[in-house]
C-alpha positions in Angstrom: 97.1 92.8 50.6 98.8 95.6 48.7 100.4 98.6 50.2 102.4 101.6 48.7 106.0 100.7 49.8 105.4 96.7 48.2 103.4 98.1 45.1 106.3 100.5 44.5 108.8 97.7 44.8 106.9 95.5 42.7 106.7 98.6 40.2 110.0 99.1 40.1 111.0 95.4 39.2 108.5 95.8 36.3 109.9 99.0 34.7 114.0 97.4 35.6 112.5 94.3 33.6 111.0 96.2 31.2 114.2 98.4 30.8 116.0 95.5 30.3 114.2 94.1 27.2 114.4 97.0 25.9 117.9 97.6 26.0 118.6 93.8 25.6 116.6 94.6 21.7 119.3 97.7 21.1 116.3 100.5 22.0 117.9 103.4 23.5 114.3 103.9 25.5 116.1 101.0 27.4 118.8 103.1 28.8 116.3 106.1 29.0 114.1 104.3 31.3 117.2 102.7 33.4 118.2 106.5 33.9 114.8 107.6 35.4 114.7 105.0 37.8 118.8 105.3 38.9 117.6 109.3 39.6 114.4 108.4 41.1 116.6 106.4 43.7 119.0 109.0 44.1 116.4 111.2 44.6 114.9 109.0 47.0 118.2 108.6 49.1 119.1 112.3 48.9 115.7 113.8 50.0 113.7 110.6 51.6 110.9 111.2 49.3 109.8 109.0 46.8 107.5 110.2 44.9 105.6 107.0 43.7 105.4 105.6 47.8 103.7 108.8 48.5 101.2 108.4 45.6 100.4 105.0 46.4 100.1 105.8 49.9 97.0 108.2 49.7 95.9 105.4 47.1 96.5 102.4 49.1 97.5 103.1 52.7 101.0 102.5 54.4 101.8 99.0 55.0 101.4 97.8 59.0 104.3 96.3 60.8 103.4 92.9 62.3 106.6 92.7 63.8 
């Protein structure tokens, strides 16, 4: 089942993928997209907020710790 923190990870390796074609084609949306993401972590380690967990979060619920 899906929850926010693996949908966002699984988000993010979709738009670093997708980056990545882009730039691999010489698209400078490539290198736009790669800088988003490199703030979006920043942002994330700075303030320890993400903003795309906490969407997905009221959409999909926190995942549960089996551990």
């Amino acid at each position: 089942m899906l929850c926010a923190e693996k949908l966002q990870r699984l988000m993010m390796a979709g738009v670093l993928i997708i980056a990545y074609f882009l730039m691999s084609i010489g698209s400078i949306y490539g290198n736009i997209l790669l800088f988003f993401v490199i703030a979006m972590i920043v942002l994330w380690a700075i303030t320890d907020f993400c903003p795309s967990i906490w969407t997905f979060s009221k959409l999909f619920g926190h995942c549960k710790n089996y551990r």
